[in-house]
Structures are given as structure tokens and as C-alpha cells.
C-alpha positions in Angstrom: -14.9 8.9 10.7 -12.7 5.6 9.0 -9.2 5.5 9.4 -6.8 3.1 8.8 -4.6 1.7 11.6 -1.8 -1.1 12.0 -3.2 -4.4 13.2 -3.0 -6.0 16.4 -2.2 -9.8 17.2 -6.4 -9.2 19.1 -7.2 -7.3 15.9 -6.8 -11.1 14.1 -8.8 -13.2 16.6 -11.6 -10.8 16.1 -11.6 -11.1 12.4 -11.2 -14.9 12.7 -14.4 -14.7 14.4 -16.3 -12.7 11.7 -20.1 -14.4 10.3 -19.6 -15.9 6.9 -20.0 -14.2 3.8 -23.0 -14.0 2.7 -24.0 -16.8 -0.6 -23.2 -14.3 -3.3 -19.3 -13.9 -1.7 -18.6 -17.3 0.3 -16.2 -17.7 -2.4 -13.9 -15.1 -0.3 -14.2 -16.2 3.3 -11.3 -18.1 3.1 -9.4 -14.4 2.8 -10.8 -14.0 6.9 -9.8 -17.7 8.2 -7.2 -19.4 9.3 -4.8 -19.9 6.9 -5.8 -17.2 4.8 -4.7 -13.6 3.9 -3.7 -12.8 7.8 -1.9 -15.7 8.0 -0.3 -15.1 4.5 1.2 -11.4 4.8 1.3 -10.8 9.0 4.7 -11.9 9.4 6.0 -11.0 5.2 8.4 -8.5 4.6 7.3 -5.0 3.1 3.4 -6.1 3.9 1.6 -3.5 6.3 -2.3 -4.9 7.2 -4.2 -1.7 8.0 -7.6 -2.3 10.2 -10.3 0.0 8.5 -11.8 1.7 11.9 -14.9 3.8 11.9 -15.5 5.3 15.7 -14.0 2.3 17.0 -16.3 -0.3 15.0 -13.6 -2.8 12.5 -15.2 -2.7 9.3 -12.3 -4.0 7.2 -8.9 -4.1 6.7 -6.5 -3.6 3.7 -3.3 -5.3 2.8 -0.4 -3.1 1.2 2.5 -5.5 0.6 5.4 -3.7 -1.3 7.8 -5.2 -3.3 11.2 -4.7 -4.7 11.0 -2.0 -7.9 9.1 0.2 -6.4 5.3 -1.7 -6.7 3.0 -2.3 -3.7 0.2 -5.5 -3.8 -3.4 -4.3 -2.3 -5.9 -6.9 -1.0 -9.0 -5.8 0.7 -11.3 -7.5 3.1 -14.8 -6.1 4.4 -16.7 -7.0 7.6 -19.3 -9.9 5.6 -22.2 -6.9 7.2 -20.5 -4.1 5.9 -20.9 -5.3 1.8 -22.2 -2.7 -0.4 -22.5 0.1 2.1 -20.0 2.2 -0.2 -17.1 1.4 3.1 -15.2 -0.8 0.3 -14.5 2.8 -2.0 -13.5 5.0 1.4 -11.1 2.1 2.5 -9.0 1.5 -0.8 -8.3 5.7 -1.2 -7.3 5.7 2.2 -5.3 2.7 1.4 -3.9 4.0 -1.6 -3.2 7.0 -0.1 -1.0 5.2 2.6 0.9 2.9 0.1 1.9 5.9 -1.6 3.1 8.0 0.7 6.1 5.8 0.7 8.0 7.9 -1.9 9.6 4.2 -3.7 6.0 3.4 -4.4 5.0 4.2 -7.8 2.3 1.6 -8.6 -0.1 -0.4 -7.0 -1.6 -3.5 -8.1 -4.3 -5.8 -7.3 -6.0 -8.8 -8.5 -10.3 -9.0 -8.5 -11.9 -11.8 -10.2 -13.6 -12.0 -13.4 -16.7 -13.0 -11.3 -16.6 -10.3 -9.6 -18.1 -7.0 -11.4 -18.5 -4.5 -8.8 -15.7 -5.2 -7.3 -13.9 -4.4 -10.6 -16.2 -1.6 -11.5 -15.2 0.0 -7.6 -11.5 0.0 -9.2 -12.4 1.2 -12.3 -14.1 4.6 -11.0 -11.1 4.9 -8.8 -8.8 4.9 -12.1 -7.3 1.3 -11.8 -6.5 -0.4 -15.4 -6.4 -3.2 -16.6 -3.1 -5.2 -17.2 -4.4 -8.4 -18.3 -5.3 -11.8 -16.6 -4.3 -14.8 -14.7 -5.3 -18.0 -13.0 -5.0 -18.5 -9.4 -5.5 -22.0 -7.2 -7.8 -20.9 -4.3 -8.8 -23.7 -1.9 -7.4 -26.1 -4.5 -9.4 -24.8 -7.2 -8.7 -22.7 -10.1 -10.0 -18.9 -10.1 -9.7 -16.4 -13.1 -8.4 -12.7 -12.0 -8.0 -9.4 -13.8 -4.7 -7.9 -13.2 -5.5 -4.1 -12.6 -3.2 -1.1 -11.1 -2.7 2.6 -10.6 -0.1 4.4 -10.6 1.1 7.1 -8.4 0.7 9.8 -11.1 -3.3 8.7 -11.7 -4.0 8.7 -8.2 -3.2 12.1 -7.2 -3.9 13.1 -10.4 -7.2 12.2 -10.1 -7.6 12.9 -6.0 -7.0 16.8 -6.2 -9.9 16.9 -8.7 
């Protein structure tokens, strides 16, 4: 069964340590290496990294990092041999459903990019909209995102169906 759990300082080596993405997703790897999104919310204030853990196998992990006025950022990051196994859709509910429970949480938002379609089809079955677009350097080059979020109403509206 997958459950989310804090991360460890071992958790991080581990996940530095991860194959590469396979051709179709190199464009995220930098999310698992140094420098990237570990590095980038471990120590930030209001972020919680959740390790996605199914019988003691790290699949994932998820990033919740709130903010003042009551919204939370969500990142997501999948072992590069767990891709398209349906883990993704189980890990941002549980996600979600932890970022909520903070009662001062009342959206969620995320970024995917445009290049990305199941990704942003994932969010869309799970009752994200879209908020519009931006531009982000990655690496030194520039990436267009969709903005997309949820809000706390939508999400339990639509997980006691």
C-alpha cells in the first residue's frame, strides 16, 4: 500500500542516485539532482517533501510548500521506472489530501509544462484548472508552463464521490 512519509537526509542520497529519465522526460532529471528540487525546498519554510512509499520500495516523492494566504505549491517527482504505472495519480491525492488537511490551506497550485500532456491530463481528471501560463528558465533555458490549481472545495467535493 503507498503512503506518504517525511523525508530523511538518506532518503535524498538515494534519490540522487536514481537512473535517468528515460528520453521522452530527460527534460525533468534535473528535478532529482543536485541542485535541483531537494536542494531547492529541504531547508524552505512552509515546504514539507513527502517520500511516496509502497511496502518499503520509494517510488516518488511530492513537494507541498505553503505560502502565506492560505495557498500551498505541489511538485511531484517519480522513480524514472515507476512512469506511467498510474503511481503518479495515487501520489498527488494523497498529496493533496495532506496539504489540505492544514485547515489555512485553501488552494493548491502547480505548474506542468505545455509539453507535457499527460501530465496535464493526470491534473485535469483530478479537477485541477487552469489559471493561465508562464515562462520559466530551467537549466538556463526557457520552459513554457500551465498554471493549474484546486481548491479545497473541488477536492473533497469531488473525493467523497
Amino acid at each position: 500500500m503507498l503512503t506518504l512519509r517525511p523525508i530523511t537526509s538518506d532518503d535524498i542520497a538515494i534519490i540522487r542516485g536514481w537512473p535517468p529519465y528515460p528520453q521522452e522526460f530527460r527534460d525533468l532529471d534535473y528535478a532529482l539532482r543536485e541542485g535541483g528540487w531537494l536542494d531547492e525546498y529541504h531547508q524552505k519554510t512552509g515546504a514539507d517533501i513527502l517520500i511516496a512509499d509502497d511496502d518499503g520500495e520509494m517510488t516518488g516523492f511530492s513537494i507541498i510548500a505553503r505560502e502565506p494566504g492560505g495557498s500551498a505549491e505541489f511538485r511531484i517527482a517519480l522513480h524514472p521506472e515507476k512512469l506511467g504505472q498510474g503511481i503518479g495519480k495515487t501520489i498527488v491525492h494523497l498529496s493533496l489530501a495532506y496539504g489540505f488537511s492544514d485547515i489555512a490551506t485553501t488552494t493548491i497550485r502547480l505548474i506542468v509544462r505545455k509539453n507535457n500532456p499527460r501530465a496535464k491530463r493526470l491534473y485535469e481528471q483530478l479537477h485541477f484548472r487552469q489559471t493561465g501560463g508562464c515562462m520559466e528558465e530551467i537549466q538556463g533555458k526557457p520552459v513554457e508552463f500551465d498554471r493549474m490549481e484546486i481548491d479545497r472545495n473541488t477536492f473533497f467535493e469531488v473525493d467523497m464521490r
